[in-house]
C-alpha positions in Angstrom: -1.6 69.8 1.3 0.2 67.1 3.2 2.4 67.4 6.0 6.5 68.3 5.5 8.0 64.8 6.8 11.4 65.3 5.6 13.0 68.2 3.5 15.8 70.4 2.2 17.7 67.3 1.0 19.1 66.9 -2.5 20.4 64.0 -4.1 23.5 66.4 -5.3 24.4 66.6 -1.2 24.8 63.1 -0.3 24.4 60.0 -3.5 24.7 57.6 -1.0 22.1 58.6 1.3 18.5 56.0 1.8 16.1 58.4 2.9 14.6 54.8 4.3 16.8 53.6 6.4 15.0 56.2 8.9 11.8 54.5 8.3 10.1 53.3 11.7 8.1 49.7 10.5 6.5 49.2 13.9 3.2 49.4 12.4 3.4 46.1 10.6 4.3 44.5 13.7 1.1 46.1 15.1 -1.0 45.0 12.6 0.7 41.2 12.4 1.4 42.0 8.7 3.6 38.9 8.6 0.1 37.1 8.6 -0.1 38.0 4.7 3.6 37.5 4.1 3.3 33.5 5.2 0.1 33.1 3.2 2.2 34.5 0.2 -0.2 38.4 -0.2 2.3 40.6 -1.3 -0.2 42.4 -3.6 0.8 40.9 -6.8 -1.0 41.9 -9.9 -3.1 44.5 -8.3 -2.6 47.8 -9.7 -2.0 50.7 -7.1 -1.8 54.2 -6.9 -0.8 57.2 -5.3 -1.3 60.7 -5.7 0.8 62.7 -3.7 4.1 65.1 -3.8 7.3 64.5 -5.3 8.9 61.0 -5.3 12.7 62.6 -5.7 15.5 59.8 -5.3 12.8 56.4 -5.5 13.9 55.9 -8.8 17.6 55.1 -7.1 16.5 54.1 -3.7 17.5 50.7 -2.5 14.4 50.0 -1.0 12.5 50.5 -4.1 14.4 48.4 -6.7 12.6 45.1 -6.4 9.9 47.3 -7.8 11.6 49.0 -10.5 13.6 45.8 -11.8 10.7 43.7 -11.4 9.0 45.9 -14.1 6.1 46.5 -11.2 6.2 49.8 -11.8 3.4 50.9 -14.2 2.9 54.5 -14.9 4.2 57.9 -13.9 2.5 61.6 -14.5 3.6 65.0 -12.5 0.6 67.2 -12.7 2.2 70.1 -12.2 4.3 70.1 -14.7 3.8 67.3 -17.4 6.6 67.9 -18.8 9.2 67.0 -16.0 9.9 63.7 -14.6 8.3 63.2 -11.0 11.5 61.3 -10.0 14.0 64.6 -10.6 14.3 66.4 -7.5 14.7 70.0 -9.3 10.6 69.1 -10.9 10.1 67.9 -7.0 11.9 71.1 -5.7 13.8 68.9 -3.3 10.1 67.0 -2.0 10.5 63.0 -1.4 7.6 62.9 0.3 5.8 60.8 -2.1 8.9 58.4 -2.1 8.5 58.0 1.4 4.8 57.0 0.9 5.6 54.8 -1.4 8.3 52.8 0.5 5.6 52.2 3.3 3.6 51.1 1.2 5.5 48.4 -0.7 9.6 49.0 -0.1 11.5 46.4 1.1 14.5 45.7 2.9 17.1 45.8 0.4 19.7 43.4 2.6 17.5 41.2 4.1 14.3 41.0 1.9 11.8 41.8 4.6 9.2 44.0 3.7 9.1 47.5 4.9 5.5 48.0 3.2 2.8 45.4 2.8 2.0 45.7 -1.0 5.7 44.7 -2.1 4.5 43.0 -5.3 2.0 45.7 -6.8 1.9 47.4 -9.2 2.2 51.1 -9.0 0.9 53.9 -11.1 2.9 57.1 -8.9 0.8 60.8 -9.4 2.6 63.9 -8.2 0.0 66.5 -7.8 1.1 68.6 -4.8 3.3 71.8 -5.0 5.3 72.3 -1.7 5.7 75.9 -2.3 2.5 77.1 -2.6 -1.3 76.2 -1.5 -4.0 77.3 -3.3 -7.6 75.3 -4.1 -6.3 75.3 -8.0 -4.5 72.2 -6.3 -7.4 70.5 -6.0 -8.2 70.3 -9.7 -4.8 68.6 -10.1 -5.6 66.3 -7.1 -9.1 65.5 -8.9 -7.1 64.8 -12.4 -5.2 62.5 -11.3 -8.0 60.6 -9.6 -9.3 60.0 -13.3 -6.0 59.3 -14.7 -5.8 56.4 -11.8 -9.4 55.5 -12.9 -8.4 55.4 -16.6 -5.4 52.9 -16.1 -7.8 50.5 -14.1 -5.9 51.1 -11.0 -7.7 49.1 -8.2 -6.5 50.9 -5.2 -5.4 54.2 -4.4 -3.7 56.3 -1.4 -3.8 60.2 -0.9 -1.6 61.2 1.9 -3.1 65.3 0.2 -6.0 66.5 2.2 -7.3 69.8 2.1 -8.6 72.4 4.5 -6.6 75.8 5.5 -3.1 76.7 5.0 -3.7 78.1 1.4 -1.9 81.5 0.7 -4.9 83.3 0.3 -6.7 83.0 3.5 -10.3 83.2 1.7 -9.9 79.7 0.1 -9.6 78.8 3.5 -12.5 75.8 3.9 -14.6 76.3 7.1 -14.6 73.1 10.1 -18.5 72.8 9.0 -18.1 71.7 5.5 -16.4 69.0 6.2 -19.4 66.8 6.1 -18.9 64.4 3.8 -20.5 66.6 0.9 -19.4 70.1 0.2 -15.8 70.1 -1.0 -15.4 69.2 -4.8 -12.8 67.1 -3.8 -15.1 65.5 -2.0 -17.7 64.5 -4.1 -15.5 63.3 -6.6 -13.8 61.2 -4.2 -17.2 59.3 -3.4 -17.8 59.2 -6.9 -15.2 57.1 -7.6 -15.9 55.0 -4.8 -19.2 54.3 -6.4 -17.4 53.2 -9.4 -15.3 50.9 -7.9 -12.1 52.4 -6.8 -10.8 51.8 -3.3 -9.7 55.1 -1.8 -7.8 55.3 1.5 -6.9 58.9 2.7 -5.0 60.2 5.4 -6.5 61.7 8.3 -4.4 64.7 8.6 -2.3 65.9 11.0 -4.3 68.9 12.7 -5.1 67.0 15.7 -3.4 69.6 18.0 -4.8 72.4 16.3 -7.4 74.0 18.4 -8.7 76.1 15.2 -9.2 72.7 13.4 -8.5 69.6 15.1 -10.9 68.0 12.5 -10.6 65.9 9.0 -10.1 67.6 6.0 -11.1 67.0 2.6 -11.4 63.7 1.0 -11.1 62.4 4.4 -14.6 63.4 5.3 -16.6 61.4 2.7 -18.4 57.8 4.2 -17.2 55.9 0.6 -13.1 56.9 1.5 -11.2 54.5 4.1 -10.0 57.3 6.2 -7.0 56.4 8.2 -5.7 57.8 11.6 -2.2 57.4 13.3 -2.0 56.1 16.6 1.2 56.0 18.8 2.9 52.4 20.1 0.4 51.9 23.0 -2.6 51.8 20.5 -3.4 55.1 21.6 -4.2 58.1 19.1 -1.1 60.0 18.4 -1.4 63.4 19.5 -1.2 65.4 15.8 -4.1 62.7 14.6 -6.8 64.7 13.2 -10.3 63.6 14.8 -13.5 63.1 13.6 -15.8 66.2 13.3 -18.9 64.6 15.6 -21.4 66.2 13.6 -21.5 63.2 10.3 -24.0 60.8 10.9 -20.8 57.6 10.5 -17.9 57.8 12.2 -14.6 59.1 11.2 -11.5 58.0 11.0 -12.2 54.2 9.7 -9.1 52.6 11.5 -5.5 53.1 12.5 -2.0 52.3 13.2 1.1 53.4 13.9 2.7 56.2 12.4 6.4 57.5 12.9 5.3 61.2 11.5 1.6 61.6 10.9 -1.0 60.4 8.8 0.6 60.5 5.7 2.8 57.4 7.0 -0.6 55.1 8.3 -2.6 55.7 5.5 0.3 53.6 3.0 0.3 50.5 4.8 -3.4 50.3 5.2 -3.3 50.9 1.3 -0.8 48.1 0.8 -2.9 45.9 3.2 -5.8 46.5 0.5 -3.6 45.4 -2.2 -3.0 42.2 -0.3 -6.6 41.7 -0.1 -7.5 42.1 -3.5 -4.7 39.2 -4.6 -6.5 37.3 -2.7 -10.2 37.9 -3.7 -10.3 40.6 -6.5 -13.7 40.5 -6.4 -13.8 42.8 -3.4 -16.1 45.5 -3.7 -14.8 49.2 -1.7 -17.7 48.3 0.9 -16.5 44.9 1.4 -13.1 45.9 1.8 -13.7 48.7 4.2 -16.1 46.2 6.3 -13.5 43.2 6.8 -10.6 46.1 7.6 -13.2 47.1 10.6 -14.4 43.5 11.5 -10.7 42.7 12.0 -9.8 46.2 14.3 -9.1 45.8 17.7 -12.3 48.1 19.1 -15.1 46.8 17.4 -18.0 46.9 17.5 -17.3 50.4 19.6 -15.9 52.6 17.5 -14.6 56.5 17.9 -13.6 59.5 16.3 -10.2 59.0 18.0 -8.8 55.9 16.2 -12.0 54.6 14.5 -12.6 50.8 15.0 -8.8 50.9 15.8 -5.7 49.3 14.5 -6.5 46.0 12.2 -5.1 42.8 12.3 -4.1 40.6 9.3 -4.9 37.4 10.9 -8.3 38.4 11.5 -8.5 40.0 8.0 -7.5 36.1 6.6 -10.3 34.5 8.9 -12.8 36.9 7.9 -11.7 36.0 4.3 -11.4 32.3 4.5 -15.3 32.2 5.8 -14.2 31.5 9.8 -16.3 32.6 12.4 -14.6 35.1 14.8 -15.4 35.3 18.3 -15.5 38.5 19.5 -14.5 39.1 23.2 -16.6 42.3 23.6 -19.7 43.4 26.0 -21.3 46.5 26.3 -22.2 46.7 30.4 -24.5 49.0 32.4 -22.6 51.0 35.4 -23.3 53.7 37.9 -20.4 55.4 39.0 -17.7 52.5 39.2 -17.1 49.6 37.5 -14.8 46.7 38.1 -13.7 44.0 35.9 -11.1 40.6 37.1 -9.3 37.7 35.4 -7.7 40.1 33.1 -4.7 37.8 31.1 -1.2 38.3 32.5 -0.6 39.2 28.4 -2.3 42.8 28.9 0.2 45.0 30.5 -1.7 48.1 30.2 -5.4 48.9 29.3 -6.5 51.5 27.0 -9.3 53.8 28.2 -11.0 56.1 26.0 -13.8 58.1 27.9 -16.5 59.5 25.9 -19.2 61.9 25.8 -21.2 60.6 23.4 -21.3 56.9 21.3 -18.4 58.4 19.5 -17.1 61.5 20.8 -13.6 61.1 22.9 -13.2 63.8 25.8 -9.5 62.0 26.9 -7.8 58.9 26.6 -5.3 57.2 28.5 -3.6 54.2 29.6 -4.5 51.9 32.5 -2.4 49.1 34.3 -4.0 46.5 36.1 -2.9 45.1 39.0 -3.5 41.3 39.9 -5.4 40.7 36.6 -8.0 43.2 37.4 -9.0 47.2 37.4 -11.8 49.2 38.5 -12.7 52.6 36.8 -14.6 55.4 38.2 -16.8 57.6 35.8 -14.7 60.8 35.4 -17.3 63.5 35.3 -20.8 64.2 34.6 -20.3 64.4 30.9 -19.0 61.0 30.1 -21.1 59.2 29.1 -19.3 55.9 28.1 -15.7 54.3 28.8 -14.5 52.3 25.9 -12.1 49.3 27.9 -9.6 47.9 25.3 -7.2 45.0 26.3 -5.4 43.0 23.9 -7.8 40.6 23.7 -11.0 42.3 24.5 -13.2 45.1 24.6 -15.5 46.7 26.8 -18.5 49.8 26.7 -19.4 50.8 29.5 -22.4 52.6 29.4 -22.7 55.3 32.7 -26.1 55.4 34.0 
């Protein structure tokens, strides 16, 4: 199951329409993607994958050709239908949202040659294994197929913007907020599995955020060995569909974040083509390795939460981290009672994000702060916070609520 970003389009309707030229890139600017673009990452010969819906009008998409005429793109398999081309929109029934995955994670500006995803050079080995029309956990067995497929074609890398909780036709296969823990689903398990092996998995969040009858990760998402990735809006704030993490795994969940125009399913991609990027440059990197320097380098470590993770990463960071520099990090955990006051804050921080917490990760609101005169006092909201997580652009601090 994955969120509806665009539909009822048809290639028949309009030949000359780019579904990309809608495409918001404001997370790479977030991120400082152009970092890897000087230092020449673009993902080359680093095989990546995604499983998702349809990919209908890619194969023709502007934004996409570098790929296709470059010979970068590897494989294609529609498990729904082995028979039918995953670019055709009548195998697709009129779904691009795989093509829109895929163009965040590697598309590129087909006038100017800026890159619209990181991974511009990859390869890519595309898996349709979502049917739009229907939900049922049968689904999941395709989703799980084309995991090994992936696996058996060496791919190093892979995104899943599918996730899997309620919504199915027959209420019963509904899963329950409990079992996402990490363990339960078959999904899952095979997820971490694959891990294990070797694979680098990065799965969206999900997009029930706002859904007081969920609100939670779903399925693959849940599992420690997965990079789970949320969506925060242009203040670094989470974006208010973001799915959260449950509070009751013993790690916290979502890994990191970044902007996304329409959910999860358009975060997870470029986190996925930031990967490729840093497997070019050491493809050594082991999933645990990968998922450590992608926190190191996030804007809220060490104090992570089930909002946004350890936040938003930041390519520059990622390359120090990679090149064996030490990193200063400008962030102090401090005692307080009911008020606490902080000054020389930079001119550069315009606003302050303030996540309030009732637990080490649990957020109970967020919002955002402007100082005035390069400095701010907070006062403990309530009773139940327990800790304020104080996030400038160039720092961090926990405070800790006696």
């Amino acid at each position: 199951m994955r969120e509806k970003i665009f539909s009822g389009l048809s290639r028949a309707q309009d030949p000359g329409f780019d579904i990309f030229s809608i495409i918001d890139t404001y997370a790479l600017k977030q991120t400082n993607l152009e970092a890897f673009q000087k230092a020449g990452l673009t993902g080359d010969g680093i095989k990546l994958g995604i499983i998702d819906g349809g990919f209908a009008f890619a194969d023709t998409a502007a934004r996409l050709q570098h790929v296709i005429t470059s010979h970068h793109l590897g494989e294609t398999r529609n498990f729904l239908n082995d028979s039918r081309d995953i670019f055709n929109e009548a195998s697709a029934i009129g779904d691009f949202h795989g093509s829109i995955v895929w163009h965040l994670t590697g598309g590129r500006d087909a006038k100017g040659g800026n890159m619209m995803g990181p991974a511009t050079e990859a390869t890519y080995y595309l898996a349709s294994a979502d049917e739009p029309e229907h939900e049922s956990r049968d689904e999941e067995q395709n989703w799980i197929k084309a995991l090994e497929w992936l696996q058996a074609n060496e791919v190093r890398v892979v995104n899943s913007s599918l996730t899997y909780s309620t919504g199915y036709d027959d209420p019963a296969e509904n899963y329950l907020p409990e079992q996402m823990d990490g363990k339960t689903t078959k999904v899952t398990r095979t997820a971490s599995e694959a891990a294990e092996k070797g694979i680098i998995l990065v799965v969206a969040a999900g997009n029930e955020g706002e859904d007081e009858e969920w609100q939670i990760i779903a399925a693959p998402a849940d599992t420690e060995n997965v990079i789970t990735v949320g969506a925060a809006d242009r203040e670094g704030l989470k974006a208010g569909m973001s799915a959260v993490g449950s509070g009751f795994t013993p790690y916290v969940k979502p890994d990191v974040a970044c902007y996304g125009f329409s959910g999860t399913s358009t975060t997870a991609p470029v986190i996925t083509g930031m990967i490729a990027c840093m497997l070019q440059k050491d493809p050594g990197l082991s999933p645990a390795r990968v998922k450590d320097i992608l926190v190191r380098s996030s804007d809220l470590y060490p104090f992570p939460n089930n909002y946004l993770g350890y936040g938003i990463p930041d390519a520059r960071k990622i390359l120090a981290i990679m090149n064996g520099q030490r990193i200063i990090y400008n962030a102090k955990e401090i005692l307080a009672k009911e008020e606490y006051s902080m000054n020389g804050i930079a001119s550069d921080n315009p606003s302050i994000r303030l996540f309030h917490k009732i637990d080490v990760y649990k957020v109970s609101s967020q919002e955002l702060y402007v100082p005035s005169e390069g400095s701010l006092t907070i006062k403990r909201p309530s009773a139940e916070i327990t800790r304020t997580t104080i996030a400038g652009k160039d720092f961090v601090r926990e405070v800790v609520w006696q």
